[in-house]
Structure formats: structure tokens, C-alpha cells
C-alpha positions in Angstrom: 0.0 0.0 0.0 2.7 2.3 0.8 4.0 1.8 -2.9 1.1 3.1 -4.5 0.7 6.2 -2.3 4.3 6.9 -3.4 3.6 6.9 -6.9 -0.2 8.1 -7.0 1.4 10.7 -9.4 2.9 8.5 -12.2 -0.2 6.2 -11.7 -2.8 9.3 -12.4 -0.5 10.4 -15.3 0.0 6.9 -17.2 -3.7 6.5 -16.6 -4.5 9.5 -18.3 -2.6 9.0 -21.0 -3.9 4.9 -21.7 -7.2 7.0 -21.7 -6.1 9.6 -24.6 -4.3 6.9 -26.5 -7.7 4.7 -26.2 -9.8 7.2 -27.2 -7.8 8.0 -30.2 -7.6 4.5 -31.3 -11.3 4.2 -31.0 -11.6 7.5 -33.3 -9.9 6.4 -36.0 -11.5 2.9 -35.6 -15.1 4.7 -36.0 -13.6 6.7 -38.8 -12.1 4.0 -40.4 -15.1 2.3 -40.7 -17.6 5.0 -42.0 -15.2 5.2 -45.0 -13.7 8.6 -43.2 -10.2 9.5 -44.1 -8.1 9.7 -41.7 -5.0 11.5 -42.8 -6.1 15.0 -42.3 -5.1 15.9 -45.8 -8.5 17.8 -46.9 -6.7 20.5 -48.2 -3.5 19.1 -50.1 -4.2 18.1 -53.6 -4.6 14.4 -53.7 -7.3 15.0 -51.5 -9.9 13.5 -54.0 -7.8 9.9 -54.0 -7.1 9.8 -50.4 -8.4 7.0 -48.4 -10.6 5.5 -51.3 -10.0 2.0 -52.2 -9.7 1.5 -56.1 
């Protein structure tokens, strides 16, 4: 018990960042699936052939 009230800090912080990473993944998982892009390139100009499967 002591161990953890040592570390509460770096236990908060790694916590919070499996939660960022996991709701990133599950983002692009959603996206992925609606036939979204992911890339972020909506303004470059192979936009139009981005992400589309030929």
C-alpha cells in the first residue's frame, strides 16, 4: 500500500494517457469504418484519392 501512495502521481499520469491513446484509437477505428479519411489531408491536392479504395 505504501507503494502506491508513493507513486499516486505516475499512476494518475500513465492513466491518463492509456485513456487519450484509447480514445484515439477508437476514433480512427469509428472513422475507419464510416469510410472517413483519416489523414487529415482535406486540403492538399490528392485529396480526392485519399483514403478511397480503387
Amino acid at each position: 500500500m505504501a507503494w502506491i501512495s508513493q507513486n499516486i502521481g505516475t499512476i494518475i499520469v500513465c492513466l491518463l494517457l492509456f485513456g487519450i491513446i484509447a480514445a484515439i484509437t477508437v476514433s480512427l477505428i469509428k472513422k475507419k469504418r464510416r469510410g472517413e479519411s483519416s489523414c487529415g489531408c482535406s486540403g492538399c491536392p490528392m485529396s480526392d484519392s485519399c483514403g478511397k479504395k480503387e
